[in-house]
N, C-alpha and C positions, 0 to 999 in steps of 0.2 A: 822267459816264462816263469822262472823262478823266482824274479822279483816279484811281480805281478799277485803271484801265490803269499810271498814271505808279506807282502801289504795287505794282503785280505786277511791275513791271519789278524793282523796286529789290530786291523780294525775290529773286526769280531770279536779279539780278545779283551781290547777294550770297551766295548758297548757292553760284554759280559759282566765286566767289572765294574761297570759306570749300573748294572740295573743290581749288582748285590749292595750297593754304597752309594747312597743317596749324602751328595757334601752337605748341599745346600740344608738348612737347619736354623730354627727360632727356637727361644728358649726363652719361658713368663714363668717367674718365680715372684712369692712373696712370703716374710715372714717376719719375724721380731729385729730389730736396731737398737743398740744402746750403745753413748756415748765409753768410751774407753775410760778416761779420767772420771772417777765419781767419786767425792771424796767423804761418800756418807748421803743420808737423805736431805738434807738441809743446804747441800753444795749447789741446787736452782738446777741440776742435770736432768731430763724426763727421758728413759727410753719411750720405742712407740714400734710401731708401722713404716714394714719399709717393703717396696716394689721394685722389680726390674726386668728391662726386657733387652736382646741379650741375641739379633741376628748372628750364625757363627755360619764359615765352611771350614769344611772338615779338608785340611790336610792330606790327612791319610788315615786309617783308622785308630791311630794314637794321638795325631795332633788337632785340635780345632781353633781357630784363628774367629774370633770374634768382635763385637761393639758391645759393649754393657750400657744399657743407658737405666740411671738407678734415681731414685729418690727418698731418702730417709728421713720421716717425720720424728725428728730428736732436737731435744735441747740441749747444745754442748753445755759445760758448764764454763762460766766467766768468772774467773778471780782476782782480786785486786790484792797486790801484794803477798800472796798465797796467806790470806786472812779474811778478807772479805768476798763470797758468792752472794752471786745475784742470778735471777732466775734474764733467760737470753730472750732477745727480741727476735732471734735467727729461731724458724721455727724448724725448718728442713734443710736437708743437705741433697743436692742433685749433681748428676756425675754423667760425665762420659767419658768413657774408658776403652783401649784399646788391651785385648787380652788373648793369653796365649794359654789352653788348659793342654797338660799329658793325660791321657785315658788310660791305666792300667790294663793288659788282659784283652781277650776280644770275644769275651760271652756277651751274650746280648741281654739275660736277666741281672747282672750283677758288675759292675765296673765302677773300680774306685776311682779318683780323678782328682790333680792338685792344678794347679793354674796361678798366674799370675797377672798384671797390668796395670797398663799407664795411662794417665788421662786428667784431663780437666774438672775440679770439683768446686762449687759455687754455695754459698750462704748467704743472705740476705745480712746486711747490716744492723747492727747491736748499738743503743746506747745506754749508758750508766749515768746514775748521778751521785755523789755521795757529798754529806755536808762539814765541811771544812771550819778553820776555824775563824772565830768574827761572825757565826752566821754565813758564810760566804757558798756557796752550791759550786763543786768542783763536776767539771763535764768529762765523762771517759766516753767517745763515741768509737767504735770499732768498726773499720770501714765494711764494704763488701768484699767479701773472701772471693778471690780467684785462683785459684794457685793448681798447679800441677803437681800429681801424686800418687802414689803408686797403692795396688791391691793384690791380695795372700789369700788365696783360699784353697780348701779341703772341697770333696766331696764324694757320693758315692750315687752311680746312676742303676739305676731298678727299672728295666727296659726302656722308657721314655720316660720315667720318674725321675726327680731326682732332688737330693735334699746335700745342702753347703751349706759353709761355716767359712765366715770370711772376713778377714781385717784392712778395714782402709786408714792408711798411713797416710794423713793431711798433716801440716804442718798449724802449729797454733797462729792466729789473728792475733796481732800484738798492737799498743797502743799505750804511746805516753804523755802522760799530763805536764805540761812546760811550765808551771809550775812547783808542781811536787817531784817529780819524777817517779812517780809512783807508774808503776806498768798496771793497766788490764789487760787479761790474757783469756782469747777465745779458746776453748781446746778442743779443737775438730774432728780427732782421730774415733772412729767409731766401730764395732763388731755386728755383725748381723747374721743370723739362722734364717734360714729360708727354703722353703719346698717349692719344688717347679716342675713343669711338664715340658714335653721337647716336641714341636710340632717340625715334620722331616728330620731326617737322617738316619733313617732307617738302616740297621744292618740287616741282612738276609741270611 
């Protein structure tokens, strides 16, 4: 009889706790991107506009396990022999990320939160040209970036609100002329501020 009872509890006590804690949670944020390397306004770098959207479950009420899928309208900048910028043909950077955030605290108006992850980040391919000597046009083409790479971010959540600061660590596009050996160099790593809303995960 006692089992019977010690099982009902456990279920009631978990339907309790499964209606104050909603896991399940979507997260649409958007807000400014800029390239990390900018060596001045002439370096062909543009910040811009950047989106993402960001299914998470929640752990437990500290931890939330998510997908970040992002895309940042930025022009890295490309330098040729850290002497010559050129403006990039890579217009955006798109990401999918796997991430892991800690929530500070458990108010429901006010919780700081840092996080981190891992993931797959892609640019569109870049070419250069620059004119050599004889007349001769030397070709710098930088292929399409694929590479895997990790993300840092701050934030602080305002009941479903929520505004981050967050740095994606890409490794640079590299590319040498068999010729000169002169390298062009993409530089991917980029910063972004952005405000978002959190549809589910309701704390009670």
């Amino acid at each position: 009889m006692r089992k019977p009872l010690f099982l009902a509890f456990l279920l009631i006590s978990s339907v309790a706790v499964a209606q104050r804690f909603d896991p399940f949670k979507l997260n649409a944020s958007v807000g400014y991107a800029s390239p990390a390397d900018r060596s001045g306004n002439k370096d062909g770098s543009k910040p811009g506009f950047v989106y993402s959207l960001e299914p998470q479950f929640g752990l437990t009420r500290h931890f939330d396990i998510g997908i970040r899928f992002e895309q940042a309208f930025i022009q890295r900048p490309e330098v040729l022999g850290n002497l010559i910028y050129f403006d990039s043909q890579a217009k955006s950077i798109m990401s999918g990320a796997l991430t892991l955030n800690y929530v500070v605290g458990r108010s429901v108006a006010f919780r700081p939160y840092v996080g981190a992850g891992i993931g797959l980040y892609r640019a569109a391919g870049s070419e250069q040209q620059v004119m050599g000597a004889a007349n001769t046009t030397l070709f710098y083409t930088l292929p399409v970036t694929n590479k895997m790479a990790g993300l840092f971010r701050v934030g602080i959540k305002f009941w479903q609100f929520n505004v981050e600061a967050a740095y994606n660590r890409i490794d640079d596009t590299t590319v040498t002329n068999e010729f000169t050996n002169a390298k062009l160099i993409g530089k991917n790593e980029y910063f972004s501020l952005k405000a978002g809303y959190t549809l589910g995960g309701k704390l009670h």
